[in-house]
N, C-alpha and C positions, 0 to 999 in steps of 0.2 A: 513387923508383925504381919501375918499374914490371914488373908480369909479363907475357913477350910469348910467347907458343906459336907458332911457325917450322912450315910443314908442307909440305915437297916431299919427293917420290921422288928427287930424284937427288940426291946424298951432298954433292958442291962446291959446287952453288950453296947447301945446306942449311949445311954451315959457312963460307960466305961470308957470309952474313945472317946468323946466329946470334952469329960476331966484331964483327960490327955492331952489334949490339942491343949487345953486354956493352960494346964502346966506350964507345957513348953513355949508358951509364950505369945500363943495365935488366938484369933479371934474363932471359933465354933459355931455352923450354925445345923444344927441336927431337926433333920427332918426323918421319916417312915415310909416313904414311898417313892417314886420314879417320879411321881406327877408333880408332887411337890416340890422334889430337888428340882424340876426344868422348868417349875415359876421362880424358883430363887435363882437359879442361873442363866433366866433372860431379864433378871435385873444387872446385871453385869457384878462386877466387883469380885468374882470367886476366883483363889489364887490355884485351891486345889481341890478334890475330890475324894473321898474316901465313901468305899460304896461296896456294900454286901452283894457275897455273887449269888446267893440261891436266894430270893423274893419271892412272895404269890403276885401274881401279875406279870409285870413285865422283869426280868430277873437282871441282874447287874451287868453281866454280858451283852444283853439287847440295850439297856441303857448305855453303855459303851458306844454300839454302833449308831443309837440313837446322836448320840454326841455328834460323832463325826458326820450323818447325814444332814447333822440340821449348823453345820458349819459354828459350832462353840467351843473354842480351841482351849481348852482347860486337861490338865494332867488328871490321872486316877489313878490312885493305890484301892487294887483289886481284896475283898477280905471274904475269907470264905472257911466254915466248919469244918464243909467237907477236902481234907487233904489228899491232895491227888496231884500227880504231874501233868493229865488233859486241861485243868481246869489251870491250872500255870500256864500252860502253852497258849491256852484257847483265848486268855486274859491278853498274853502278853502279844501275841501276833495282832489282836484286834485292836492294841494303842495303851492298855496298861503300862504305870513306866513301872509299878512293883506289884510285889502277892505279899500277899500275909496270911496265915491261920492262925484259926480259932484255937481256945481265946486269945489275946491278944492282950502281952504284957505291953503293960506303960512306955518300959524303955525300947521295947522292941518299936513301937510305934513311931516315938519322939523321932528314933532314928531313920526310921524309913521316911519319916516326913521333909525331915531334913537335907537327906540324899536327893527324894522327889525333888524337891523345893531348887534345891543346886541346879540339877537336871534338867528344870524347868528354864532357869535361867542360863545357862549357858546353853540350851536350845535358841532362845531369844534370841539371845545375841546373836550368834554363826546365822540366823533369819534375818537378822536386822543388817549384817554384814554381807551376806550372798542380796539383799537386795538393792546396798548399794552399791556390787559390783554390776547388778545386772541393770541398774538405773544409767550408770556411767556405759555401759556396753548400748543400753538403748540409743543415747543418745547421742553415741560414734554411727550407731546406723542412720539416724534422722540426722540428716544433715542439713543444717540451714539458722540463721543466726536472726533473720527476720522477725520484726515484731509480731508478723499474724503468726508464724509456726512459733513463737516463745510461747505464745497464749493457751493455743494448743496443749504444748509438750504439759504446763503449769497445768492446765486443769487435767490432765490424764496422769500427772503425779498425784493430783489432792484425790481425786475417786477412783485410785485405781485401788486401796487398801477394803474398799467398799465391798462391799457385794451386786451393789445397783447394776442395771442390765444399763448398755452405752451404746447409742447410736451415732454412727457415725456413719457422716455425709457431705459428699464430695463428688466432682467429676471423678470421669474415669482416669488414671492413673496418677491420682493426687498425692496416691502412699496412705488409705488406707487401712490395708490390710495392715502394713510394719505400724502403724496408729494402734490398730486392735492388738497385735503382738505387743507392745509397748505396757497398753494397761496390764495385762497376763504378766510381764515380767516384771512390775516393779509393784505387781500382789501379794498377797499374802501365799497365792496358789503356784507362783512362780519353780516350785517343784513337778507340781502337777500336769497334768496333760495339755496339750494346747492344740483341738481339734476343731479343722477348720473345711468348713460345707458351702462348698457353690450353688445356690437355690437356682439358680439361671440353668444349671447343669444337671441339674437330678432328672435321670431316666421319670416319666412319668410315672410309670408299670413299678417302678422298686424304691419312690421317695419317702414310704413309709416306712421299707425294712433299711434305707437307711439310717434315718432319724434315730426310727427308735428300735431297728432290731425285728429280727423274728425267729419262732421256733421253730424246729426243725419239723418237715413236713407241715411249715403254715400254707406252702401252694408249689406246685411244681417244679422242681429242683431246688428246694430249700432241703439240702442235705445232709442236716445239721444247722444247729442252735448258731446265730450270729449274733454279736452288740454291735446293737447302733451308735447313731452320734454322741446320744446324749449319754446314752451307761458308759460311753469310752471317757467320755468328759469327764466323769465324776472327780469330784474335789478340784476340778480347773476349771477350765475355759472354752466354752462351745464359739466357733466364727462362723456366725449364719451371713455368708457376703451375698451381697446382691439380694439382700430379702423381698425388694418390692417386686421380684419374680416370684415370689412363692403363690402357690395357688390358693383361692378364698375358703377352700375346704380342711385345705390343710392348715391354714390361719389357726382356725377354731381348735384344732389339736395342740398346734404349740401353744396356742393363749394357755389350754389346761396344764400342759406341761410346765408353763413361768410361773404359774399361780399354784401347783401344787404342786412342785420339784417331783410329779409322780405321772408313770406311764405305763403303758403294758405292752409288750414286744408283739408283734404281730402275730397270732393265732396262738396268743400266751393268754392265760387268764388271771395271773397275781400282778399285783401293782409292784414296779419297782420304783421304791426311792433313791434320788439321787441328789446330790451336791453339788451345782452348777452352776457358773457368771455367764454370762449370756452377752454376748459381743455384736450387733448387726451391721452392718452396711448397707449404703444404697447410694446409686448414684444420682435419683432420685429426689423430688420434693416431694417427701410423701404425707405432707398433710394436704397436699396438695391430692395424691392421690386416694387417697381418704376421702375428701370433696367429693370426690367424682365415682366413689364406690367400689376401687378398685383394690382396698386396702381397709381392715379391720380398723376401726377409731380403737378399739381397745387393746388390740395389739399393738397398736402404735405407740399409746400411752404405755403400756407396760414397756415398750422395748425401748423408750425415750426418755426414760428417769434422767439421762445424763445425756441430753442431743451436743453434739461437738459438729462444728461445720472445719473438716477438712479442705482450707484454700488452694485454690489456683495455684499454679506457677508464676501468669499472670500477674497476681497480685503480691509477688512477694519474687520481685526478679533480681531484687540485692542476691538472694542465695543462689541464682543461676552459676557464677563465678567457679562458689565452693563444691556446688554439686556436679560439675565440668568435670573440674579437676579431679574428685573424688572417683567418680566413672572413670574418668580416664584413668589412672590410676591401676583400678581395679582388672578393665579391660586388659590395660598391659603385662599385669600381674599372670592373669588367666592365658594368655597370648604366648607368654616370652618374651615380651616386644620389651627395646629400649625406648623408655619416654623419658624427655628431661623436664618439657614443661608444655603446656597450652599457651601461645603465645596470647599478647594483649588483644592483638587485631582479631583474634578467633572469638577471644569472649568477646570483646565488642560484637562481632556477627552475630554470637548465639546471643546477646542481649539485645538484640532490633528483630529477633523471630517471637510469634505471638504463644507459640507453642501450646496447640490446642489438646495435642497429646499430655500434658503435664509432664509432671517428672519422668513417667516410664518412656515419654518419647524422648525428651532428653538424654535419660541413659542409653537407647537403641542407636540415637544418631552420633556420640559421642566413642560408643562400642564399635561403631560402624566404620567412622570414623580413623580410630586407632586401627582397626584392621588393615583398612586400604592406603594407610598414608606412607609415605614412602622415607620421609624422613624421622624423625626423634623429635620433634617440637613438633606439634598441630598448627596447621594455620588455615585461615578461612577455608582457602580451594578444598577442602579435608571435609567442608562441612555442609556442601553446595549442594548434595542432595538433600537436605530439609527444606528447600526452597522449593516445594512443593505447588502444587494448583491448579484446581478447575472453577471457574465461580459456580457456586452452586444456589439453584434460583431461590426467589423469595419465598413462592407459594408451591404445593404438589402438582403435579403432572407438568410443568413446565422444562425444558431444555437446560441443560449445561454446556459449554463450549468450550474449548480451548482456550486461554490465553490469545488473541492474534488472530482465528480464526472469526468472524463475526457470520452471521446469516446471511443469506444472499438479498441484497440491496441493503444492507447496514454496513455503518463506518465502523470502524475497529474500536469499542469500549462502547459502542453505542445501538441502540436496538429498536428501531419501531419508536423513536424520542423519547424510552428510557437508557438512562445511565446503567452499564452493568456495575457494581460495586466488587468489593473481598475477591477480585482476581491476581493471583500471584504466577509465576511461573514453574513449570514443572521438567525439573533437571532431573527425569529420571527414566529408564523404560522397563523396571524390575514393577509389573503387574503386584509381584505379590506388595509391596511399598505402596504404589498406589493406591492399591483398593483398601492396605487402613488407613491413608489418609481421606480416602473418598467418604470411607464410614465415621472416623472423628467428627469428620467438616458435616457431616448429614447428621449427628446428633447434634453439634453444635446451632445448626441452623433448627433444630425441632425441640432445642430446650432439652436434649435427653429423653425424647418420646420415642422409643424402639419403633412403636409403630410404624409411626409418621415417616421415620427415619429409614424404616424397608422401604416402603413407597415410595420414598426417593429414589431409591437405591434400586427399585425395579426387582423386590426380592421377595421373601417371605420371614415375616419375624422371628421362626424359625431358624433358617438359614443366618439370621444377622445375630442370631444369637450363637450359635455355632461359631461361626466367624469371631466372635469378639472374648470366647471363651477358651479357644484352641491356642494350646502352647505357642507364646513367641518365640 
């Protein structure tokens, strides 16, 4: 038995179809208006829908798209007096699964209810089976068998079916982003789009007509109408990476956009609704940055319904092994190269490096690696450029030095009777290798403070941003 919600304005036809439904066997609950049906159907429980297309108010068609804006995944057989092939068409492109006209015999009904009802269920299903292929597909990309990534991958299956907006937070190339991709794929929205926005990277001059869009002649070379992030998102998944770049003004914008799914494209004056999961990143402690004012308290609440701390490498170095091999693998695929295996001695290597880069340095030096090796098995020598290093000082404005070069009148490790500490050796003279290891080791030492971190770096925040956002 099933629950069907009846919804016309006029009282006969409304207990005409309602004695129908209960014939056949279902439960009826017949309402008169729009408002009504979407109090009974944020009680949950509704199997189906049956909804008159001409109303005074809001008409059976707008209620339609109402459905799909406000994410309440329920079928509708469309019913309407007036017979015409637009009003077919216009039902059924906007998520009608039938039409019916007036009036509307018993058995005509039963049957179309019937059909829906099938329809509805073997939709289900083929949803319920495309997302266990794409749960098993996720989980050939996250590679790693560890107990902090199992915790992970577990709570991004239980909230991923949610709607709740999901923060996630991690150094920089923890994985992320394939985190945020993960919830998107084993969603309900996993048809849907999956658009994904660098806050570190938005042009200052056009982060509004990204976001949300603008009309054509909103300001000088706007030449023609564009969608932003969020109307591209609709019925998916918006990836705001690197949020705690975004600016304190623009805060205030998205906070309205999470709380009213509703926006107005730049130099537009109608509000558009939209259907959106909301995904963030940061590499960031950003209650931390909220302390300090740099960061909305109430955005942060809204965008941390579900906070997930994406671990270290560090802290999960059993998976080093599998994620070796796997890069390797892939590299050789990509290459043409023959690989037969990463020998023992190699994982041993890469298991004694602290890998500040996380996983995405791992895949580079393993990639790296495969290129330059000369034989079909990897072995340490293959992997001797990660042995990276400059110690880099404790506090700002202070010196870094070479490995072995010391200052003049200090002994080699030693300085003015401090110890240098975190100096390793640098096997390398490819600048551009360098200078990301130089910028890892300078966030590392600032806690992931950009700022701080130029200032080491004798740069401008600017520039360190550029730097850590440009294609590997």
């Amino acid at each position: 038995m099933a629950t069907i919600l009846i919804v016309d304005d006029e009282l006969a036809p409304l207990q005409v179809m309602e004695e129908g439904v209960r014939d056949a066997g279902h439960r009826p609950i017949a309402v008169r208006n729009v408002d009504a049906a979407l109090k009974v159907l944020q009680r949950g429980g509704v199997d189906l829908v049956i909804s008159d297309y001409r109303m005074p108010g809001t008409t059976g068609l707008e209620f339609l798209e109402l459905l799909g804006e406000s994410g309440i995944d329920v079928g509708l057989i469309m019913v309407t007096g007036y017979a015409s092939i637009e009003h077919a068409v216009s039902a059924i492109k906007a998520g009608a699964v039938d039409y019916l006209t007036k009036p509307v015999r018993t058995q005509q009904l039963q049957l179309a209810i019937e059909q829906a009802l099938e329809l509805l269920r073997l939709q289900a299903e083929n949803r319920d089976l495309r997302r266990e292929v794409v749960e098993l597909r996720s989980e050939r990309e996250i590679v790693g068998e560890s107990e902090a990534l199992r915790r992970v991958i577990e709570t991004v299956r239980t909230v991923a079916p949610s709607r709740a907006a999901v923060l996630l937070q991690g150094e920089s190339g923890t994985g992320k982003e394939l985190m945020a991709r993960a919830v998107h794929n084993m969603s309900d929205r996993s048809d849907g789009p999956f658009i994904s926005i660098n806050c570190a990277a938005l042009p200052e001059t056009l982060v509004e007509s990204i976001l949300f869009g603008h009309e054509k002649g909103a300001f000088t070379g706007a030449i023609q109408t564009v969608k932003g992030a969020f109307e591209r998102a609709h019925r998916g998944t918006l990836l705001l990476d690197e949020i705690s770049e975004m600016r304190l003004d623009l805060q205030a914008k998205l906070l309205r956009v999470l709380q009213e799914q509703e926006f107005e494209r730049l130099g537009g004056g109608s509000p558009i609704r939209v259907n959106v999961r909301v995904v963030a990143t940061t590499n960031r402690d950003l209650s931390a940055e909220v302390a300090e004012g740099r960061f909305r308290e109430d955005l942060y609440y809204r965008l941390s319904v579900v906070p997930l701390r994406v671990p270290p490498l560090r802290e999960r170095p059993e998976d080093i092994p599998g994620l070796a091999l796997h890069f390797a693998r892939r590299a050789a695929g990509d290459l043409g190269k023959p690989l037969k295996a990463v020998s023992p001695e190699a994982l041993e290597f890469l298991l004694g490096y602290a890998w500040p880069g996380n996983v995405r340095e791992l895949a580079h030096a393993v990639e790296r690696a495969v290129l330059l090796a000369p034989d079909d098995t990897l072995l340490p020598r293959d992997f001797e450029g990660i042995r990276f290093g400059l110690a880099l000082p404790e506090a700002p404005g202070s010196k870094a030095y070479p490995s072995g070069v010391p200052r003049s009148g200090a002994s080699q490790g030693e300085e003015d009777g401090e110890t240098r500490s975190d100096a390793v050796v640098l096997h390398t003279l490819n600048l551009s290798d360098a200078e990301g290891v130089l910028i890892q080791r300078a966030l590392e030492a600032t806690d992931q403070n950009r700022t701080r971190a130029a200032e080491l770096l004798g740069i401008n925040v600017r520039t360190l941003r550029n730097k850590l956002n440009r294609p590997d």
